[in-house]
C-alpha positions as CSV (number, residue, x, y, z in Angstrom):
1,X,24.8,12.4,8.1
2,X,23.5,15.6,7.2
3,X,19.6,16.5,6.9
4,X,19.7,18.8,3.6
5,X,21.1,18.3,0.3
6,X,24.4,20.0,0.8
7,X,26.8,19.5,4.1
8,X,27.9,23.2,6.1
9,X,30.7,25.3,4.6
10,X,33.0,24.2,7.0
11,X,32.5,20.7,5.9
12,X,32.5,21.5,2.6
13,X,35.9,22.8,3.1
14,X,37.2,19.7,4.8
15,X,36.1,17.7,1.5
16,X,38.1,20.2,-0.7
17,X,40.7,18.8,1.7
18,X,40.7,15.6,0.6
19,X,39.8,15.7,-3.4
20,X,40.4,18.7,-5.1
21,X,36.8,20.4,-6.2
22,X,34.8,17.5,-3.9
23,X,32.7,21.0,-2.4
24,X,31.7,22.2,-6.2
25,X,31.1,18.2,-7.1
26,X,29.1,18.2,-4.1
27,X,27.3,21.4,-4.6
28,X,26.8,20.1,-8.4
29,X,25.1,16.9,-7.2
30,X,22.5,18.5,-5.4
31,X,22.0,21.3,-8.4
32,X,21.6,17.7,-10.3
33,X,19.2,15.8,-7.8
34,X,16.8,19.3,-7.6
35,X,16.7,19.3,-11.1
36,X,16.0,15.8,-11.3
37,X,13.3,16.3,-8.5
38,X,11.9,18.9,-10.7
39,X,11.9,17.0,-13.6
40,X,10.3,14.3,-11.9
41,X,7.3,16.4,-10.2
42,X,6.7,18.0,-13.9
43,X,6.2,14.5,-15.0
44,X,3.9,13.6,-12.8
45,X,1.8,16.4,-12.7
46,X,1.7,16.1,-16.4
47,X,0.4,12.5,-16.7
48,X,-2.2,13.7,-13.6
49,X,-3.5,16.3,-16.1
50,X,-3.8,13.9,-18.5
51,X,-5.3,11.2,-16.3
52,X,-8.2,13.9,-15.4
53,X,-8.4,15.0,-19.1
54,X,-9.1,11.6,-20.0
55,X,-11.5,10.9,-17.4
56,X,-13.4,13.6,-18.6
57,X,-13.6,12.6,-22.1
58,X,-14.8,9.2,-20.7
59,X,-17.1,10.5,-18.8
60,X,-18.9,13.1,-21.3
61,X,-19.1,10.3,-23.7
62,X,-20.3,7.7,-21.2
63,X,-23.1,10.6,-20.6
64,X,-23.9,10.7,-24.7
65,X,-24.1,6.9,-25.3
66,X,-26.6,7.1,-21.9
67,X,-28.9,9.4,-23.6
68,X,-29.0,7.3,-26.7
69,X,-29.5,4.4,-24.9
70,X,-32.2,5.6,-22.9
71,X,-33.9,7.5,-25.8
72,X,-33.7,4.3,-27.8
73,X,-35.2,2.5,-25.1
74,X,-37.7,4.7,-24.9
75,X,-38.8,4.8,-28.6
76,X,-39.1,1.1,-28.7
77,X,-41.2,1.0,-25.6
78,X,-43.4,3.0,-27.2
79,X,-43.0,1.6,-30.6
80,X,-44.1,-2.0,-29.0
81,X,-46.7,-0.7,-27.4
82,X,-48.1,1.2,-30.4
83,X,-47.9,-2.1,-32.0
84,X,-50.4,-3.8,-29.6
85,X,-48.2,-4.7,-26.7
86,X,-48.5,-1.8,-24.1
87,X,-46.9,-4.0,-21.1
88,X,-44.1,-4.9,-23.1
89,X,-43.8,-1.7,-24.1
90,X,-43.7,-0.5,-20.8
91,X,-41.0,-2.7,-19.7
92,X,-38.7,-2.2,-22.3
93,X,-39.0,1.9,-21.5
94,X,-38.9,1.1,-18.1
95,X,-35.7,-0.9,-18.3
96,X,-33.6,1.6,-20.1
97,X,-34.6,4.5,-17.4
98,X,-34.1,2.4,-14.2
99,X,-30.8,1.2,-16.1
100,X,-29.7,5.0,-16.8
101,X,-30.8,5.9,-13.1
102,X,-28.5,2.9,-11.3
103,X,-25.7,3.9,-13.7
104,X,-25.6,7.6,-12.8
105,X,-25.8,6.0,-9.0
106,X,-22.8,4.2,-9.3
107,X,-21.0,7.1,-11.1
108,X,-21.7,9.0,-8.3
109,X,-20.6,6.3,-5.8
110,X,-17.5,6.0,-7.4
111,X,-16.5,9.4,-7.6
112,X,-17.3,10.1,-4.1
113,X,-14.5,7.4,-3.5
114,X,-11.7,8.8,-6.2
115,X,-8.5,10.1,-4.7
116,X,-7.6,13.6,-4.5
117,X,-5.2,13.6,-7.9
118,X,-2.9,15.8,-6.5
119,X,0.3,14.6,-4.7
120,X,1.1,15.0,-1.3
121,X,4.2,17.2,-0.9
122,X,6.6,15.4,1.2
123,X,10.1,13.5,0.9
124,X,8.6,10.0,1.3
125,X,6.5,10.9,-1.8
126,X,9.4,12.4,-4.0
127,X,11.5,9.0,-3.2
128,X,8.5,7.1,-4.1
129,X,8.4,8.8,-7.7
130,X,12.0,8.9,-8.2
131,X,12.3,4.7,-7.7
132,X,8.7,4.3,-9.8
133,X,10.1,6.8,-13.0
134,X,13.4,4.9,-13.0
């Protein structure tokens, strides 16, 4: 067995021995398989791309609907409490802040534990891909 994608020109010779054009078929299937390999890392780095463009969209809006959250929280603290109820008030304020602060503690736990998005660059991952894109 050979180690690269295409056997030594003496080989090669010895298989034009046996089947007319076997070297340029040869030669051919390896053109074939590094274009395939190509092809295959160009997929996946696009659908990385898009994985993190997503995510970010996710996580800008999770941010937004936060804020309003929390400011909505807020105003009807304060609105109860205008309205005669100070420690109800107080809780319901209080709620949507400590809420806001635990979420943006988790967010920050669980992108300390994300994978790196890119790939590793070895054989053992470019077989992987080729049998999961097929």
């Amino acid at each position: 067995m050979f180690s690269k994608p295409i056997p030594p020109p003496p080989v090669l010779a010895q298989y034009n021995d046996v089947a007319p054009d076997a070297a340029e078929r040869i030669i051919a299937m390896a053109e074939r398989e590094q274009s395939h390999r190509h092809l295959m890392r160009s997929k996946l780095i696009d659908a990385q791309i898009r994985d993190m463009s997503q995510h970010r969209l996710e996580r800008r809006l999770s941010q937004i609907f936060a804020l309003v959250i929390v400011s909505l929280s807020i105003v009807a603290g304060a609105t109860t409490a205008i309205w005669g109820e100070p420690v109800a008030g107080g809780l319901i304020g209080t709620a949507g802040v400590v809420a806001l602060v635990c979420l943006f503690i988790l967010d920050r736990h669980n992108r300390d534990n994300v994978k790196n998005f890119l790939p590793p660059d070895d054989e053992k991952f470019l077989e992987d891909v080729n049998e999961n894109f097929h």
